[in-house]
N, C-alpha and C positions, 0 to 999 in steps of 0.2 A: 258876809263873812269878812271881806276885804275892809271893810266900816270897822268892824269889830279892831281886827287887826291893827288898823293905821291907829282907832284910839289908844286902845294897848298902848302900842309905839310910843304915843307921841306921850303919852303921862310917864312912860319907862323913860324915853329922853330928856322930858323935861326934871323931873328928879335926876338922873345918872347917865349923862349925854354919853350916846354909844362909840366907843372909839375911832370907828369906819364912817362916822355920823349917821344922820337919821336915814333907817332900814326903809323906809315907805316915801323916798324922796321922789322917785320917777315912777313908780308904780301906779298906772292908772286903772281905774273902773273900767271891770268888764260889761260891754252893751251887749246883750244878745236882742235881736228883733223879736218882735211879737208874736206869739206863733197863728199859724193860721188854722183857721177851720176845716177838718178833715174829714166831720162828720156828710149825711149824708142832706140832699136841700132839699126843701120844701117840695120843688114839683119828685124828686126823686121817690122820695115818701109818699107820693099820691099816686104816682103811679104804681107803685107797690102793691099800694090796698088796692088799687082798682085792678091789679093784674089777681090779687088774690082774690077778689069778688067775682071774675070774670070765671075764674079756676073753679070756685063754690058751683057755678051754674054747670058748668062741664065735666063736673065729675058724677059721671055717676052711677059707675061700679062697686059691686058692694066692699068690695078690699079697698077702697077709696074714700078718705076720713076727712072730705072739705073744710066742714066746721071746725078740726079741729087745728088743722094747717092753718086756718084763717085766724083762731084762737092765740095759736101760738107766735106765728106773726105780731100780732097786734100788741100781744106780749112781751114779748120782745124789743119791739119800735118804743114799748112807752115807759118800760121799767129800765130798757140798759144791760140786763140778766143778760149774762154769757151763758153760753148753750148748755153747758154742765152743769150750773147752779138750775139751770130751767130742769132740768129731767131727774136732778133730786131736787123737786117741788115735792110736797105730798098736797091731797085734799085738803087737810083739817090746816094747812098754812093759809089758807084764802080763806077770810074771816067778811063778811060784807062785801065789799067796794077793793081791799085791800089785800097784801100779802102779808103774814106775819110769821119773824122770827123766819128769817130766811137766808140762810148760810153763804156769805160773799168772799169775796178773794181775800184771803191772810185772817181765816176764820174769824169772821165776825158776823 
């Protein structure tokens, strides 16, 4: 945006030099650093699934839905889906391999 501006400027001065003179004389580019990786790491995510395979073996009460915790997990880890787009999923959106037509943040 600062880019934008200084060109503006300098085509506006060089036609019609501004009385105070040029408005973009001292104004430097703003650096922000890079940002860093916040997500979760490799061994993080393995131990996940292996805590959720481990939980598969040890459930097993019948009020207790292994496969599907392990389901939704794995779900989750691989699509990105925030929890509220996961639980309005319907059936007929899982087409093959895939999700289809699947309502994300700022409706799309």
């Amino acid at each position: 945006m600062l880019a934008t501006l200084r060109t503006a400027a300098r085509w506006i001065h060089a036609h019609q030099p501004f009385l105070a003179g040029y408005p973009m004389e001292r104004i430097s580019d703003i650096n922000t650093p890079e940002p860093t990786w916040q997500g979760l790491t490799d061994l993080q995510v393995s131990r996940l699934k292996s805590a959720s395979e481990q939980l598969m073996q040890l459930s097993t009460r019948r009020n207790q839905l292994p496969r599907r915790d392990n389901a939704v997990l794995h779900l989750l880890l691989t699509t990105a889906l925030r929890v509220h787009e996961l639980i309005n999923l319907d059936l007929n959106q899982y087409k093959g391999n895939h999700l289809v037509n699947v309502k994300r943040k700022g409706a799309r």
